[in-house]
C-alpha positions in Angstrom: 110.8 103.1 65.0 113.7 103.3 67.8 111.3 103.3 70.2 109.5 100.1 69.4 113.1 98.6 68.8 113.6 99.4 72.3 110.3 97.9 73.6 111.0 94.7 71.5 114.4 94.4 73.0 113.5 94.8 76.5 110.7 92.1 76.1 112.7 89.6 74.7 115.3 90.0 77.4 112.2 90.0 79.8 111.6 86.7 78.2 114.7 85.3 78.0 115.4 85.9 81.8 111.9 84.3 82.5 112.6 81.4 80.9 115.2 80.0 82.7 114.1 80.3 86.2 110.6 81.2 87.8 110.2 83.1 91.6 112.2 81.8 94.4 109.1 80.2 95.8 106.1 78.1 94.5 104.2 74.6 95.0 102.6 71.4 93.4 99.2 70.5 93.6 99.1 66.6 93.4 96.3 64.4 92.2 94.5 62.7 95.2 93.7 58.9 95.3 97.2 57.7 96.4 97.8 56.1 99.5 99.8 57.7 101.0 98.2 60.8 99.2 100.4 63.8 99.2 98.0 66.6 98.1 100.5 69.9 98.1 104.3 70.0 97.7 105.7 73.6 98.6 109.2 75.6 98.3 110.9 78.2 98.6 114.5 78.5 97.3 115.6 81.1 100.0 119.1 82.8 99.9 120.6 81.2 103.0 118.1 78.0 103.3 115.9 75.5 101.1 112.4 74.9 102.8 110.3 72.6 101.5 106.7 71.7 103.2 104.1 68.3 102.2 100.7 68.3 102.7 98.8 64.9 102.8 95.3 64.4 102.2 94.7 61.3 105.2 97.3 60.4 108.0 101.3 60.8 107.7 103.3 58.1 105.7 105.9 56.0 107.2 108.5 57.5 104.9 109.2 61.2 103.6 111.5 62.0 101.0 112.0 65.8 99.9 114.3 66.2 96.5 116.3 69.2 95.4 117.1 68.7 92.4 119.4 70.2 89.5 120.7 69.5 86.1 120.2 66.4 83.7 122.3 63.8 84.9 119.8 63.0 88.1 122.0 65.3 90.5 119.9 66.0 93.8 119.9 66.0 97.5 117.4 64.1 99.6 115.9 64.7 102.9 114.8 61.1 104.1 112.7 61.2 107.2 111.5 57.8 108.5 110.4 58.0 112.3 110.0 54.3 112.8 113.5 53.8 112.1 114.6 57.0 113.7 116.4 58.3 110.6 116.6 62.2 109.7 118.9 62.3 107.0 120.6 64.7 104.2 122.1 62.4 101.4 123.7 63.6 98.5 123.5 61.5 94.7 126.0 62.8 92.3 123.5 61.5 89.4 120.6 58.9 88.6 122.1 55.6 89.2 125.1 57.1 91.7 124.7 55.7 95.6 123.5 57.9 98.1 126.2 59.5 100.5 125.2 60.8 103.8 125.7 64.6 104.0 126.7 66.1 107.6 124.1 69.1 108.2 123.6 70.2 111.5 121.1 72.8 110.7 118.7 70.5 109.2 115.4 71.1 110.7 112.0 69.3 110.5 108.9 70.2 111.7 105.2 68.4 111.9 102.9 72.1 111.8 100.1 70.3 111.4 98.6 66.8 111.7 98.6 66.5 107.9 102.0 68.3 107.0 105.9 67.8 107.4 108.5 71.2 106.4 112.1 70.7 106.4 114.4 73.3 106.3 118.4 73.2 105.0 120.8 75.7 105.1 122.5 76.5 102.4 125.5 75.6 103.4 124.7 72.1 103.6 124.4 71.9 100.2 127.4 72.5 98.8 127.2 71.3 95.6 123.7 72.6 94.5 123.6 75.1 92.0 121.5 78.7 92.6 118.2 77.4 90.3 116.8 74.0 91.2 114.2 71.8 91.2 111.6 70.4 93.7 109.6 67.1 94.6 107.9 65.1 96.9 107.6 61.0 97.6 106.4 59.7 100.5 106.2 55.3 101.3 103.7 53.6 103.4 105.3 49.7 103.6 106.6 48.0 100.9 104.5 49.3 98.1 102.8 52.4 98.5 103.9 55.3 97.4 103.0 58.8 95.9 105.4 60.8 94.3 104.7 64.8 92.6 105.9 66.1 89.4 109.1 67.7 89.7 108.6 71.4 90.1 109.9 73.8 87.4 113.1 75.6 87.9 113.3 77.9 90.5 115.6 80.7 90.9 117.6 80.8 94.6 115.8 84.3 95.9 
């Protein structure tokens, strides 16, 4: 009787533990049809840096956004990438309706791997506020009108 006790008690902690964060890493399959039509979200929460990568079925949109997100009040951080207008920026929302405010990160890194894909990659240290488990997603804009966004991913534990 202990001894199943035991293995009750170290499966509901297993359980427990599980629940509130998954892996450090993970992606988001995303229905295709949209224009633009992002087909893959992917993250990892890394100990020293967030990367994040977006796959897209056809040609690149004008505008990338990549969300970390945390908590229930709309907290997040945004990497907005629009070439056309030459803006690379980190911005910080302190909730859902709060305006944006630029966020200095000179680590911030983006890279085009492939014809079809975008990664970004932020140091931890440039974001400050985020907590160790967060959330991911994806939008990307093509004009005034089109747009595809991904769920938001589940939480993911800082690895």
């Amino acid at each position: 009787m202990l001894r199943k006790t035991s293995v009750l008690a170290i499966t509901s902690s297993l359980l427990v533990a599980g629940a509130t964060a998954r892996a450090d890493s993970g992606s988001l399959a995303d229905p295709g049809g949209d224009f633009p039509d992002i087909v893959k979200v992917s993250f990892d929460n890394a100990r020293t840096k967030v990367v994040m990568a977006m796959t897209y079925a056809g040609g690149r949109p004008q505008n990338e956004s990549f969300y970390v997100r945390w908590g229930s009040a709309g907290r997040s951080y945004q990497v907005f990438l629009s070439p056309s207008a030459g803006l690379k920026e980190l911005r910080y929302y302190s909730g859902s309706s709060a305006a944006q405010k630029k966020v200095a990160c000179g680590g911030l890194v983006v890279r085009k791997p492939t014809s079809r894909s975008t990664a970004v990659t932020i140091p931890r240290s440039c974001l400050k506020k985020a907590p160790d488990a967060l959330r991911f997603q994806g939008i990307a804009t093509a004009g005034l009108s089109s747009s595809d966004q991904t769920k938001v991913s589940k939480l993911t534990a800082r690895g």
